[in-house]
C-alpha positions in Angstrom: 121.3 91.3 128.0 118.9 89.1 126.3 116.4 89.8 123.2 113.7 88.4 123.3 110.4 88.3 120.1 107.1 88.4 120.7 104.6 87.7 118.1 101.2 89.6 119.4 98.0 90.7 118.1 97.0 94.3 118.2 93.6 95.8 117.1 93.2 99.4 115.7 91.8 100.9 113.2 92.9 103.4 110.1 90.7 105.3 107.8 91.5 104.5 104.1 90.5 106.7 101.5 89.4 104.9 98.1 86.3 104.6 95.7 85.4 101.9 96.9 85.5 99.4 100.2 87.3 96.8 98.1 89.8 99.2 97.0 90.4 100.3 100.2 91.0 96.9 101.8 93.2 96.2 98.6 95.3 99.2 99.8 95.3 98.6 103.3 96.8 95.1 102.6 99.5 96.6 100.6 100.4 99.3 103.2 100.4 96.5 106.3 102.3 93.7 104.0 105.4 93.5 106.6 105.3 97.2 107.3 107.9 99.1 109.9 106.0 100.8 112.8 106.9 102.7 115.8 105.4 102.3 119.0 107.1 105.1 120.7 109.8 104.6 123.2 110.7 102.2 125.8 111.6 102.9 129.8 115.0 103.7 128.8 114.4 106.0 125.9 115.3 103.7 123.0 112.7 103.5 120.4 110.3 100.7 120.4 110.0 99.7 116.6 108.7 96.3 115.2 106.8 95.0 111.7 103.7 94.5 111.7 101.6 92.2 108.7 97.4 91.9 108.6 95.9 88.5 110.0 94.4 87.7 107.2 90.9 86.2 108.4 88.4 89.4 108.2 87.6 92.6 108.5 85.8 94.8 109.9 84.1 98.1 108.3 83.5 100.7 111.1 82.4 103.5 109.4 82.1 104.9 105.8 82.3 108.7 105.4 82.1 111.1 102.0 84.4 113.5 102.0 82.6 117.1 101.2 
């Protein structure tokens, strides 16, 4: 059996809570910096795990809410 690495870009999003919009981005940089993720489980059952890192050239704000 072979293994065999992908690099790939994914989109999705994840609410942040912070004061403010830069803070936010500062933390989500921080959490995403080479992080371990888990996408589940493959055909055979073995978990499908990976790293994942931001592509540094933007984001995107989608929505802002307060919290009450």
């Amino acid at each position: 059996m072979t293994t065999f690495l992908f690099d790939v870009a994914l989109y999705g999003s994840l609410r942040v809570k912070a004061s403010s919009e830069e803070e936010a981005l500062e933390n989500l940089k921080n959490l995403l910096d080479c992080a371990d993720v888990n996408f589940g489980s493959w055909p055979d059952g073995s978990p499908a795990t990976g790293e994942v890192s931001l592509y540094d050239k933007g984001f995107e704000l989608v929505d802002q809410f307060k919290d009450e």
